[in-house]
C-alpha positions in Angstrom: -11.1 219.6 197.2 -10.1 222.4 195.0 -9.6 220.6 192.3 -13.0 219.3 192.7 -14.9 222.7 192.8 -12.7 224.0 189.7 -14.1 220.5 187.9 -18.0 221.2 189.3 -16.8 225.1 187.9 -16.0 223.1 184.2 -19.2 221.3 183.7 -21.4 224.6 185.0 -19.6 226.8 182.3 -19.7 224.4 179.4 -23.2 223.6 180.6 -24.2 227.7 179.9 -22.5 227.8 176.9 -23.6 224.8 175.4 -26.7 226.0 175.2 -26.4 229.7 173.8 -26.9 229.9 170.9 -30.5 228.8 171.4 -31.3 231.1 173.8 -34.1 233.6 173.7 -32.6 237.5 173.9 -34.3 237.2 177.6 -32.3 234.7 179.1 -29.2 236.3 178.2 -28.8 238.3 181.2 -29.1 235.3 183.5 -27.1 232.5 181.9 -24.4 235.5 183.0 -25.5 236.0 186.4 -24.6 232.0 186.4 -21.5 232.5 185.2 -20.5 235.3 187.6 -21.9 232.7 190.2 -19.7 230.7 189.6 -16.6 233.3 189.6 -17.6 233.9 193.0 -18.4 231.1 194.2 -14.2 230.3 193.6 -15.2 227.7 190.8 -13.6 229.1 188.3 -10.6 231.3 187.7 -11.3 235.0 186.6 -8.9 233.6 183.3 -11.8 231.1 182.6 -14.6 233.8 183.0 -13.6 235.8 180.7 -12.8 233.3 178.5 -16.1 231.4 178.9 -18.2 234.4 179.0 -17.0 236.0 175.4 -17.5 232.3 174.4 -21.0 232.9 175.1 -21.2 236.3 173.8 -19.8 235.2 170.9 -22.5 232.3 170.1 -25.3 234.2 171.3 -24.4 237.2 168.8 -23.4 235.0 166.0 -19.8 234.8 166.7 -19.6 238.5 165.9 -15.9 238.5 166.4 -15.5 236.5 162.8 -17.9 239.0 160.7 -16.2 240.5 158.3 -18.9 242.6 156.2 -18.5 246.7 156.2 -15.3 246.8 157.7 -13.4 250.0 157.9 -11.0 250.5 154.8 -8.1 251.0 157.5 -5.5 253.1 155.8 -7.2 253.0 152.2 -6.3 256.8 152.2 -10.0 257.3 152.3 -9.6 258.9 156.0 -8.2 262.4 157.1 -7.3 263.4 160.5 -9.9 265.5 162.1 -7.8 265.2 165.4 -4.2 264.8 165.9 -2.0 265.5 168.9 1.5 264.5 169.1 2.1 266.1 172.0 5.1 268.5 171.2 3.9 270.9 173.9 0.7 270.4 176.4 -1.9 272.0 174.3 -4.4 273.9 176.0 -6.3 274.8 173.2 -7.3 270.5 173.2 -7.1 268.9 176.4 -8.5 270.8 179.5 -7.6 269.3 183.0 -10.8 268.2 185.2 -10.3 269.4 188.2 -12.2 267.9 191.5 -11.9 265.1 194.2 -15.1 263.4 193.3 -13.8 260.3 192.3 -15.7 259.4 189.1 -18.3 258.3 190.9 -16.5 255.6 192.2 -15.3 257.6 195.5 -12.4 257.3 193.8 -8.8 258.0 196.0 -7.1 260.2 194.0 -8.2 263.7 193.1 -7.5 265.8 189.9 -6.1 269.1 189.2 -3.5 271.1 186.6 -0.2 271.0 187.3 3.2 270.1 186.1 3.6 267.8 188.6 1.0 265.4 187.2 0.5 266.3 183.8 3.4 267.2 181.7 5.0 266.9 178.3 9.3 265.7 178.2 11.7 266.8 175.6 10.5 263.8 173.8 7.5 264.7 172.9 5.5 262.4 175.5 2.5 263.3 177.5 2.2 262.1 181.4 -0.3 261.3 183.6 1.3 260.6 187.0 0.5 260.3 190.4 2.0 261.8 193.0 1.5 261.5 197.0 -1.0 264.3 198.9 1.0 264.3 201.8 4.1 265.7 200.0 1.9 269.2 199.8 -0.4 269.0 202.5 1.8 267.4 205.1 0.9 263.8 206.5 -1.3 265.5 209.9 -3.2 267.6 207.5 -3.6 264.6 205.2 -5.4 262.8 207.9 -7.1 265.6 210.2 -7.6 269.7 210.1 -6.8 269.9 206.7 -8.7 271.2 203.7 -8.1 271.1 199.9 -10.4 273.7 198.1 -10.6 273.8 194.4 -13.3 276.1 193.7 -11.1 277.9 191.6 -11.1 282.0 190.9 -10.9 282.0 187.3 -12.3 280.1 184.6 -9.0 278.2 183.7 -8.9 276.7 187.7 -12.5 276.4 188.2 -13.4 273.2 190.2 -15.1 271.0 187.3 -17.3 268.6 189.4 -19.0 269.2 193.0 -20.6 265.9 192.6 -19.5 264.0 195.5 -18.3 266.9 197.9 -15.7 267.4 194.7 -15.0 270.9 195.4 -13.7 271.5 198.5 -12.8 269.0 201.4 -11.4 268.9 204.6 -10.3 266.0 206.9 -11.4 265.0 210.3 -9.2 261.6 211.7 -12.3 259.4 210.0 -12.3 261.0 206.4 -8.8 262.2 205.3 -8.0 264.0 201.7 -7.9 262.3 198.7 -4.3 260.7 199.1 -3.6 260.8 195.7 -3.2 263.5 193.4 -3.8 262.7 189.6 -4.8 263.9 186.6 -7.7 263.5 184.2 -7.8 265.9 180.7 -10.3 266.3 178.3 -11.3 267.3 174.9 -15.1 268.0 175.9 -15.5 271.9 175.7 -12.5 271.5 172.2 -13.2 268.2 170.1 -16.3 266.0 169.8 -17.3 263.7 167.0 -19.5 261.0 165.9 -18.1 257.9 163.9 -14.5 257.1 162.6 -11.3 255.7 164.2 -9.3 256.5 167.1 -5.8 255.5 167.9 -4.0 256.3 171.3 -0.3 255.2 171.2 0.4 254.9 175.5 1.7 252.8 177.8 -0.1 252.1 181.0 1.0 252.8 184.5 2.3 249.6 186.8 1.3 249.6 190.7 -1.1 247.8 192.8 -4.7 249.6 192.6 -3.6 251.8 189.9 -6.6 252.2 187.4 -5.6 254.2 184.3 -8.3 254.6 181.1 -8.9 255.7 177.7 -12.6 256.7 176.8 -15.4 258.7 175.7 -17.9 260.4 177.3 -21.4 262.0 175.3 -21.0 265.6 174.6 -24.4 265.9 175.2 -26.4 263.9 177.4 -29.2 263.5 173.9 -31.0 260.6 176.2 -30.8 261.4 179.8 -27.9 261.3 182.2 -25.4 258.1 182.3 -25.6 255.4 181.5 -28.9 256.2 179.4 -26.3 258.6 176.7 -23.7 255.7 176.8 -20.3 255.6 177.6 -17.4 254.3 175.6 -14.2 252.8 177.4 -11.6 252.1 174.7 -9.4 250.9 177.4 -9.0 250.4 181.3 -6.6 248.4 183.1 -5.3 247.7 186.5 -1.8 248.3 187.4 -1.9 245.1 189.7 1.5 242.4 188.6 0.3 240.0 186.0 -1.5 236.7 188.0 -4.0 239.1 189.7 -7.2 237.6 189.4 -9.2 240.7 187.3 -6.3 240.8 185.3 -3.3 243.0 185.9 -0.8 245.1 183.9 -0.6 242.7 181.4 -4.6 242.9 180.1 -6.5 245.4 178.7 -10.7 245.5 179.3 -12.9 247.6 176.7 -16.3 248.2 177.7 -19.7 249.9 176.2 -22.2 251.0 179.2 -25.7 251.6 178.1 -28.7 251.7 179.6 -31.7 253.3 180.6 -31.3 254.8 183.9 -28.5 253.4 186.8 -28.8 250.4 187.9 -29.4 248.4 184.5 -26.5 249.0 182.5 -25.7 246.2 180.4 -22.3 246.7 179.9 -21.7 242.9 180.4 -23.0 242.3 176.9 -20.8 244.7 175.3 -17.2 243.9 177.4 -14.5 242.1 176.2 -10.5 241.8 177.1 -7.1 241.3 175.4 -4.1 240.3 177.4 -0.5 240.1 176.1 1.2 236.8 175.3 4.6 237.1 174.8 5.6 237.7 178.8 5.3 241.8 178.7 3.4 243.9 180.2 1.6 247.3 179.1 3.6 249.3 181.5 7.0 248.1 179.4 6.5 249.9 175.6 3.9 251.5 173.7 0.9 250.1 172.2 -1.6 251.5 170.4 -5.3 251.2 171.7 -7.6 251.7 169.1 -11.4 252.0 168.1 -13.4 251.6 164.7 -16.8 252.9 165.3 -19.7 253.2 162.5 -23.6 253.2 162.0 -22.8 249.7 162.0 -20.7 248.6 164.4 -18.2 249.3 167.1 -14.5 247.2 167.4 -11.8 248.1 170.2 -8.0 246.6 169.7 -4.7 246.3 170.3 -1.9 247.7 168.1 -3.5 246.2 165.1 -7.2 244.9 164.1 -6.0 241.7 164.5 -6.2 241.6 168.1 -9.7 243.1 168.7 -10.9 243.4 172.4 -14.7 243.9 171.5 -16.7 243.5 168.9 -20.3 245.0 169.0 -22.7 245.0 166.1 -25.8 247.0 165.8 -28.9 245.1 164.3 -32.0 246.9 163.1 -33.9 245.9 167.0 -31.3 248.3 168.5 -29.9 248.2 172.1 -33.5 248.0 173.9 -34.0 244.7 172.6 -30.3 243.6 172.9 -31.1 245.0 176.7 -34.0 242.6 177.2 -36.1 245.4 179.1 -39.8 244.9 179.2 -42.3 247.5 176.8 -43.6 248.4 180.2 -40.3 250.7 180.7 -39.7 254.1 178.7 -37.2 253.1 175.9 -34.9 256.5 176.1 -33.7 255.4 172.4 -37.3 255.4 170.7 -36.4 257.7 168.6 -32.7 257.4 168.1 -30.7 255.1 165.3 -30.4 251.4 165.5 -27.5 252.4 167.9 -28.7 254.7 170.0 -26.8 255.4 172.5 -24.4 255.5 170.2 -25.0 257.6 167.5 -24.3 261.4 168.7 -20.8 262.7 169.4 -18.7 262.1 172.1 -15.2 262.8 173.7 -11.8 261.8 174.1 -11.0 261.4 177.8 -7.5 260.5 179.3 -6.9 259.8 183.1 -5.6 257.8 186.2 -7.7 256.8 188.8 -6.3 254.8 191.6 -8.3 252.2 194.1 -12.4 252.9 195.2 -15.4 251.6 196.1 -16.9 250.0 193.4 -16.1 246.2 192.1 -13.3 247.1 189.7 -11.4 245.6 192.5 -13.1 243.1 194.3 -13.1 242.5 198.2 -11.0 240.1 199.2 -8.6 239.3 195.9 -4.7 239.7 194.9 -4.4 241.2 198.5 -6.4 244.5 198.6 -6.1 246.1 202.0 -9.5 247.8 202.3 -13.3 247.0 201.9 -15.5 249.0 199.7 -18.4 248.9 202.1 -15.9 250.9 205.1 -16.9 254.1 205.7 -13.6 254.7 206.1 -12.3 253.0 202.9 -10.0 255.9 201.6 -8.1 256.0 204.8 -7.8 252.5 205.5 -6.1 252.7 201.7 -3.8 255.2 202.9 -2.5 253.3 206.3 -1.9 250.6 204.5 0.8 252.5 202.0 3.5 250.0 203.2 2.1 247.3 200.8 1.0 248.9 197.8 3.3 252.3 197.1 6.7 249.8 196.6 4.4 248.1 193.7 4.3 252.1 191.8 7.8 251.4 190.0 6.0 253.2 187.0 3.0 255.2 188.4 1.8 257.1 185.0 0.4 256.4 181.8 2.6 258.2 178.8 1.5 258.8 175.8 3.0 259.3 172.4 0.3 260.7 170.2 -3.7 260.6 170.1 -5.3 260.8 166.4 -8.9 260.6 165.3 -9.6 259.9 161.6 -13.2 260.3 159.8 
C-alpha cells in the first residue's frame, strides 16, 4: 500500500512540474500548495519535495540556478573587507547580545541573555553559542512553578531587548513554566549594517533533537513596514535532528528570503532552497563556510564554495510584487523601491540558537517530536519530555571561526 501512495506521489509531482514552465506567474503559488499536498498527505518523502519543488522553481524562473551573467568577481581583489571578525576576543564593540524570552516570534523555548556561560570565545580563537539547561540556575520547582526570570535590565548594556511576547519578565505557574533553555542570539544591528556584497561565516552547527541554530539578516530599518514587508534574509538554518529526519537534519542546510507585504502572505516558498552534504558528515563535525553574494541583481546563498549554491534568486525589472502574484487591488509596499525591493536597503548580521516552538519548522507528528504546537502548554510538555531529546545534545552549540563581509 505504501508503495502505492509513494507511486500516486510520483505521477502528482512530475504531473506539476511538467507543466511549469508554461505557467502564468499566478498559478505559481498553487502548483506549490499541490506539492505540499502531497508532502502531507505522506505521498512523498520530504527528500523528494524539496527536490521536486526547486525542480519547479527552477523551470518556472528559467533555471536560474545555471545563469551565469553578472556574477560576482569572487576574489578578483576587487573587494575589501568592510567587516571582519575573527573572534580573538568577544567584541563588544560588534556583536551585542539580545536579551529576552520572546522566542522569535515562534514562542520559541529557549530564552537569550549575556553571559559566559552561553556565549564565549576559547583560546582558539572560536566563538560559541551554547545552550545550557534553566533548571541548573533556577532550580527544577522554580522552573516549573513560583518562579520568575526578569530581564528588564538596569543599565543600558543588560537592558531587556524585546517585550514582544511577555519577553521581559516571566514567572511560572505549574501550566506555563520558564523558558527551559537558556541561549544566546548576538547582533551587529546598533554596530554594522550594509547593503550589497558578500558574506562568509566559517561555523559549524550544533547536533541535538529540536535544536534550531541560524545565520541571517534582519532590515536595519523597517523602509517598508514591519516583517515580512522589509524582508528578511536567512543565509542559513538548520535542525540539529540525526540525518534521516524528514525536514532534514544536521546534515542539510535551508536558505530562505521572506518577503511580503504584511503577515500572512510571505512568499518565502519562492525564494527557499537547500543543500545537504554527500559525503556521510554532518555540519555539527567541521567547519564550513556559509556564504551569500547579494547585488542589484541578484542574491545566491552556498556552501563552502559557489559551487554548491543553496538559492539562487534573480531580480527582473517587474520586481517582487509581481513575482508575489498579489492583485493591484492591494497596496504594493515596494512601489517605490528598486526592482528588489525588499531588498535594496541595509541589513544586519545576526547569529543565534533557537531550540523547538510552535511554528512548522518542526512539524506535528514527524522524527518523533514529543509536543504539539497547538498545546497551550507546548513549552512544558517539551521540557517533561527531556528523557528523549537532551541524550541527542552531544554538541549543543554552533562555533564559529570567523565572520567577514566584503563590498
Amino acid at each position: 500500500m505504501m508503495e502505492r501512495i509513494r507511486m500516486i506521489g510520483m505521477v502528482g509531482l512530475i504531473a506539476i512540474v511538467t507543466v511549469a514552465g508554461s505557467m502564468d506567474k499566478g498559478t505559481i503559488s498553487d502548483k506549490l500548495d499541490e506539492l505540499k499536498d502531497l508532502r502531507a498527505e505522506g505521498k512523498v518523502t520530504a527528500r523528494e519535495y524539496a527536490s521536486y519543488r526547486q525542480s519547479l522553481l527552477d523551470s518556472y524562473f528559467g533555471n536560474a540556478r545555471e545563469e551565469k551573467t553578472t556574477r560576482m568577481n569572487v576574489n578578483n581583489g576587487d573587494e575589501s573587507i568592510v567587516f571582519e571578525d575573527n573572534f580573538d576576543t568577544l567584541n563588544f564593540s560588534k556583536w551585542k547580545h539580545e536579551i529576552t524570552m520572546s522566542g522569535g516570534g515562534n514562542w520559541e523555548f529557549e530564552y537569550y541573555s549575556n553571559n559566559r556561560s552561553n556565549s564565549f570565545v576559547d583560546k582558539d580563537g572560536i566563538l560559541h553559542l551554547k545552550l545550557t539547561l534553566t533548571n541548573d540556575t533556577v532550580g527544577d520547582d522554580m522552573l516549573i512553578t513560583g518562579g520568575d526570570i526578569d530581564l528588564w535590565g538596569g543599565s543600558p548594556a543588560d537592558a531587556c531587548t524585546s517585550n514582544a511576547f511577555y519577553g521581559c519578565e516571566r514567572t511560572s505557574n505549574g501550566a506555563n513554566i520558564l523558558n527551559p533553555i537558556q541561549s544566546a542570539r548576538i547582533r551587529t544591528a546598533e554596530t554594522f549594517s550594509f547593503t550589497y556584497g558578500r558574506v562568509e561565516v566559517n561555523a559549524s552547527l550544533p547536533k541535538g533533537d529540536w535544536i534550531w541554530p541560524a545565520i541571517w539578516l534582519l532590515p536595519k530599518d523597517q523602509a517598508y513596514g514591519i516583517w515580512p514587508a522589509s524582508g528578511e534574509i536567512d543565509i542559513i538554518e538548520s535542525r540539529g535532528n540525526a540525518p534521516g529526519y524528514p525536514e532534514g537534519g544536521v546534515d542539510s542546510v535551508g536558505s530562505t528570503l521572506h518577503w511580503g507585504p504584511f503577515y500572512g502572505q510571505d512568499m518565502y516558498e519562492l525564494t527557499h532552497g537547500d543543500f545537504t552534504l554527500k559525503d556521510g558528515t554532518d555540519f555539527s563535525e567541521g567547519f564550513h563556510v556559509f556564504g551569500l553574494e547579494w547585488t542589484e541583481n541578484y542574491m545566491i546563498t552556498y556552501v563552502d564554495t559557489t559551487d554548491n549554491v543553496m538559492l539562487n534568486v534573480t531580480f527582473d525589472d517587474d520586481g517582487l510584487w509581481k513575482r508575489g502574484g498579489w492583485s493591484d487591488d492591494l497596496n504594493n509596499p515596494w512601489k517605490m523601491g528598486k526592482k528588489n525591493a525588499p531588498f535594496d536597503q541595509e541589513f544586519y548580521l545576526i547569529l543565534n540558537v533557537a531550540v523547538g516552538g510552535t511554528n512548522p519548522y518542526f512539524p506535528d507528528g514527524e522524527g518523533g517530536k514529543c509536543w504539539v504546537s497547538t498545546s497551550p502548554t507546548a513549552a512544558k510538555d517539551f521540557w517533561d519530555c527531556r528523557s528523549q531529546w537532551l541524550p541527542t545534545w552531544t554538541s549543543p552549540e554552533m562555533r564559529v571561526d570567523f565572520v567577514r563581509v566584503y563590498q
